[in-house]
C-alpha positions in Angstrom: 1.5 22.3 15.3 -1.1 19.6 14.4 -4.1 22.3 15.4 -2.0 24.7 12.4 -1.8 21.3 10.3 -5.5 21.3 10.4 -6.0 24.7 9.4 -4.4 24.1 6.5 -5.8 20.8 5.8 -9.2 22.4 5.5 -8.0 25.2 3.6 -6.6 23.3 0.9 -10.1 21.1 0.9 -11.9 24.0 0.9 -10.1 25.5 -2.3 -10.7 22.0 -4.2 -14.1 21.9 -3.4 -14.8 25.5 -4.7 -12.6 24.8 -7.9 -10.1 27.4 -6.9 -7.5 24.5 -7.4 -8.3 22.6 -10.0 -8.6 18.8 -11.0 -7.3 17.1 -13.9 -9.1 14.4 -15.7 -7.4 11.2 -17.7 -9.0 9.6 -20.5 -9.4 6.5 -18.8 -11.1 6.0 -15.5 -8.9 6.0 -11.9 -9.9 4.4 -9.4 -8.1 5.7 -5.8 -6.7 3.7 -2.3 -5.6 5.7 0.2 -6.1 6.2 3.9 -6.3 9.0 6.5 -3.2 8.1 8.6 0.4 7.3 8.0 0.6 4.0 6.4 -0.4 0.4 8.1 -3.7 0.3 6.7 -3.3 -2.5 3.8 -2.7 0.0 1.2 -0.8 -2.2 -0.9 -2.3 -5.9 -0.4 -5.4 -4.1 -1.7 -4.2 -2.4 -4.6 -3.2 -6.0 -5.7 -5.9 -7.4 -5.0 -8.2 -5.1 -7.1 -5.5 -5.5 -10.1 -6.5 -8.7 -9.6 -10.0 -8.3 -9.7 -10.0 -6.0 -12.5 -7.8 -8.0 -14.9 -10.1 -11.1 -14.0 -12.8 -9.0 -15.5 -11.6 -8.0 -18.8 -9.4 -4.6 -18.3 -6.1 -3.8 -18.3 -5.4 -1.9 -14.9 -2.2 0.6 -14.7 -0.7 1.4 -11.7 0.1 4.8 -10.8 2.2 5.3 -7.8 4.0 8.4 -6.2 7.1 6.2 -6.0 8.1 7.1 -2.4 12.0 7.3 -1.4 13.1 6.6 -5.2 16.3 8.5 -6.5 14.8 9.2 -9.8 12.7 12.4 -10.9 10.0 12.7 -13.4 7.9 10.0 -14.8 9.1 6.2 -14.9 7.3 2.8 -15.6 8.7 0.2 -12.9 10.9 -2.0 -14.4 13.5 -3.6 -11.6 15.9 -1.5 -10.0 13.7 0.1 -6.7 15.8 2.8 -6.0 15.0 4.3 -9.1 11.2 3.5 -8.7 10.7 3.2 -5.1 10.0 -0.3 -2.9 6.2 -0.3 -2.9 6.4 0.0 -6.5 8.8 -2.4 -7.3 6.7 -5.0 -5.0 3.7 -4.3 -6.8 5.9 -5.2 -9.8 6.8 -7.9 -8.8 3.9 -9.5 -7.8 1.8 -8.4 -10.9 4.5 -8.9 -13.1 2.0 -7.9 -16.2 0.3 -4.8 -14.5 2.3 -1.9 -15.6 3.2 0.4 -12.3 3.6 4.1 -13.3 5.7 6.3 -11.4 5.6 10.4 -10.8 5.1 12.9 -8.1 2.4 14.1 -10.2 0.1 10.8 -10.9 -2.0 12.6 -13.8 1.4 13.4 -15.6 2.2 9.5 -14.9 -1.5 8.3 -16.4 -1.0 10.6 -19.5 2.2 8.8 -20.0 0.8 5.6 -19.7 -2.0 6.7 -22.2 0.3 7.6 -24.5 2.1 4.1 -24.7 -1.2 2.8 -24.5 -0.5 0.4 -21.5 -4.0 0.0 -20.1 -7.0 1.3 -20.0 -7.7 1.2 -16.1 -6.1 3.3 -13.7 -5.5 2.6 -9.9 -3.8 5.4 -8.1 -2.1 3.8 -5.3 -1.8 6.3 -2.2 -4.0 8.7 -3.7 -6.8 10.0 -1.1 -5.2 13.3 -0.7 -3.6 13.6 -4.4 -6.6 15.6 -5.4 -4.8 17.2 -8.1 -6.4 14.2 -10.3 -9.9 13.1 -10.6 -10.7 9.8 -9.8 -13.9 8.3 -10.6 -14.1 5.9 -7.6 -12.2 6.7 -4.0 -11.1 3.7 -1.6 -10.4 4.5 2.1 -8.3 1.6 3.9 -8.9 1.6 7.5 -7.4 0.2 10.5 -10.2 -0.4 12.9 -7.7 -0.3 16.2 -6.6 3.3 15.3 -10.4 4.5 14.1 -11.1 3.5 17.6 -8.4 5.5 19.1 -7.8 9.2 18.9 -7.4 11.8 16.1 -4.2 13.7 16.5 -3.1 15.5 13.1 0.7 15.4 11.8 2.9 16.5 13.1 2.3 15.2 16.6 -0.1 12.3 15.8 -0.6 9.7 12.7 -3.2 11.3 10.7 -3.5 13.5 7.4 -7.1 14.1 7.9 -9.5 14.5 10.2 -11.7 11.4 10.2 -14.7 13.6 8.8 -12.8 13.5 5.6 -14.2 10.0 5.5 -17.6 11.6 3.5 -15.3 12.1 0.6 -14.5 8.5 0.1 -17.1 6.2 -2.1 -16.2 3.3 -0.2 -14.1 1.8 3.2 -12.3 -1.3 3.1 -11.5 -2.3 7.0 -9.0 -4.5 8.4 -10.7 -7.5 9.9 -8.6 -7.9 13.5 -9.6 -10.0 15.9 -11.4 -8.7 19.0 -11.8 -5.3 17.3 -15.6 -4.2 15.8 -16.0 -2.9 12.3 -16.7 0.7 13.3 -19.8 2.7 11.7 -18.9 4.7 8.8 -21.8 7.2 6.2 -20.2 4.9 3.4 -20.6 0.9 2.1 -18.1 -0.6 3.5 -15.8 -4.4 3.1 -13.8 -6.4 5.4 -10.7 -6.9 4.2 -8.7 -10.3 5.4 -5.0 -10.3 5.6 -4.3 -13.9 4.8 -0.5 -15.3 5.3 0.6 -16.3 1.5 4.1 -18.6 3.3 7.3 -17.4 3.6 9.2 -17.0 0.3 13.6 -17.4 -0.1 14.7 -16.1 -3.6 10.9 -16.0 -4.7 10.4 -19.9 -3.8 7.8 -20.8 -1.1 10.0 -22.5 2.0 8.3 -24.8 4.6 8.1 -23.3 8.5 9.8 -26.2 9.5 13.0 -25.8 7.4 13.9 -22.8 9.6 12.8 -24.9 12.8 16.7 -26.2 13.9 17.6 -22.4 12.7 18.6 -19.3 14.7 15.9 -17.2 12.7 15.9 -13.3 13.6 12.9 -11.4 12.5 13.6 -7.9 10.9 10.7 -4.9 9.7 11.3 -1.4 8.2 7.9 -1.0 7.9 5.1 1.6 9.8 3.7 -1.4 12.0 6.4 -4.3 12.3 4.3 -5.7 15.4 2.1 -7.2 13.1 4.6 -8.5 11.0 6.2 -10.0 13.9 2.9 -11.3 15.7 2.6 -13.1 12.2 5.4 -15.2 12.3 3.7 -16.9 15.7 1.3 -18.0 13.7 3.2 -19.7 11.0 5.0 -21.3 14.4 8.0 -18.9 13.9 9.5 -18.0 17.0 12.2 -15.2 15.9 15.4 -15.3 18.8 15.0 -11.5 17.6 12.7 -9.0 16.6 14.7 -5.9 14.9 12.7 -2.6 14.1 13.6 0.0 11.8 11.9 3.0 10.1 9.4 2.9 7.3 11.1 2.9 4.1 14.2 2.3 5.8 17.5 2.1 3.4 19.2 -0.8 4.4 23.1 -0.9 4.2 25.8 -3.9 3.1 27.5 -3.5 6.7 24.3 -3.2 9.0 22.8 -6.1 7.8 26.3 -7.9 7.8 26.5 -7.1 11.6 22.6 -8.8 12.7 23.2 -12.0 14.6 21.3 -15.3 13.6 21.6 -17.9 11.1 18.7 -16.6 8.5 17.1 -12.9 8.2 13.1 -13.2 8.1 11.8 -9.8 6.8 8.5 -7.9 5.0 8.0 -8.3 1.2 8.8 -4.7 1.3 12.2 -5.1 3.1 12.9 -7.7 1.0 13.0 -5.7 -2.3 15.3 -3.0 -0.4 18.0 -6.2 0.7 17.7 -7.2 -2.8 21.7 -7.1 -4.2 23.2 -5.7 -0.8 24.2 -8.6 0.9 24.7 -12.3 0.9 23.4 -12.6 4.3 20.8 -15.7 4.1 17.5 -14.2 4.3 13.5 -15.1 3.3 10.2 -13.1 3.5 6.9 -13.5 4.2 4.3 -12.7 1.5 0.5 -11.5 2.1 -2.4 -10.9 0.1 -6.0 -8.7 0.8 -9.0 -11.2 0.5 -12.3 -9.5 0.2 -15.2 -11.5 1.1 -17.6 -9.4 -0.9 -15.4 -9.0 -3.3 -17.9 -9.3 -6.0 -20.0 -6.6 -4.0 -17.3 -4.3 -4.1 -16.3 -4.2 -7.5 -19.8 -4.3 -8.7 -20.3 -0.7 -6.9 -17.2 0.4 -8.5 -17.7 -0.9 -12.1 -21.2 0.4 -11.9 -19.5 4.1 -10.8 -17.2 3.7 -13.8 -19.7 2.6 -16.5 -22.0 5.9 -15.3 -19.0 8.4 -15.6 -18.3 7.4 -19.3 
């Protein structure tokens, strides 16, 4: 199955390439993050990040996101019910409370909307490396260094969309820094990326590690890599009695999360939006954020991409 996913991988490339499927442009320029694997790779700390970055420098980025697991159809802008925009969205919300996040299946239909209301004049398409439907002027790649390292087995059987060739296609790579594990060798510039622990969070204020010392505190992820989460905690000196793993995206219920032992629930900032409202179970999060050292290098390359494509 992964060799026919292949196949059809470089079909589809092929036909883009060629023209025989076309790309859409938007007024304003888009600049993508995505990855060649299935999630883990620091997607969403960096597409804050570069909001960041972007609004510190005089635009006014839009977020367009595919809105994944949401019960809506169509085009949406994020306002505060997930379910109807999708987790990763409504985190990126909430975080960037003055970044609009635009959400549709089809991210060009989602920018034209947000063109038309005028909410920006910056795109980032959030997820975007193989939404090729859209032109983007500048393409991020997020890598995990541990699984560039490892094999390359396609979907179904393995983790990754792509082959890692596909890399050529990206502009730039922004790596996970990981202790022990070497920046691998890519064709294109690339930035460490540092994951640096923000503190844990209850009802969106910052708690103390030590408040939850005399606590029975049990850890729980629905997210593609909840070791990391977990080996986390150990460094905020949070020993969890229990680490509980579910799927990515997973959809939490009242009585499921009324049945996990402990005294307090520590989760993901992503988990945390989806146990928003369903439960009065005590439970806090804890919040990351993407720290480029060269930051400065990396948006220079991308502003100078931008300015040239106007």
């Amino acid at each position: 199955m992964s060799r026919a996913f292949k196949l059809l991988v470089q079909a589809r490339a092929k036909l883009y390439e060629s023209g025989i499927l076309p790309t859409r442009r938007l007024s304003h320029p888009v600049i993508s993050v995505g990855n060649l694997t299935v999630g883990g790779t620091g997607k969403t700390p960096l597409v804050i990040a570069l909001a960041e970055s972007l609004r510190e420098r005089g635009f006014r980025p839009v977020i367009l996101s595919r809105g994944y697991g949401r019960t809506t159809r169509g085009v949406l802008v994020a306002d505060s019910d997930w379910e109807q925009c999708g987790d990763e969205p409504m985190l990126l919300k909430g975080r960037l409370s003055d970044v609009p996040v635009v959400v549709g299946a089809d991210r060009y239909e989602a920018g034209v909307v947000a063109e038309q209301r005028q909410l920006g004049n910056i795109f980032i398409l959030d997820d975007g490396f193989q939404h090729r439907q859209l032109h983007r002027d500048f393409n991020i790649l997020t890598i995990d260094p541990v699984e560039w390292a490892g094999g390359e087995t396609l979907l179904p059987a393995g983790r990754w969309r792509e082959p890692k060739t596909a890399v050529a296609r990206a502009d730039a790579a922004c790596v996970q820094e990981i202790a022990g594990t070497p920046m691998p060798q890519l064709p294109v510039p690339t930035f460490a990326v540092r994951t640096e622990l923000d503190g844990i969070y209850e009802n969106g204020t910052r708690l103390e590690p030590d408040t939850l010392k005399d606590l029975a505190v049990v850890a729980v992820a629905g997210i593609a890599k909840p070791e990391r989460f977990f080996a986390s905690l150990g460094m905020l000196s949070i020993h969890p009695t229990e680490c509980i793993r579910f799927a990515d995206h997973h959809r939490y219920t009242m009585s499921e999360i009324e049945r996990l032992p402990g005294d307090i629930l520590i989760t993901t900032e992503k988990d945390a939006v989806r146990l928003r409202g369903i439960t009065k179970r005590r439970y806090c999060y804890l919040r990351i954020s993407a720290k480029i050292p060269d930051v400065d290098g990396l948006m220079s390359l991308i502003l100078s991409r931008v300015a040239a494509c106007k």
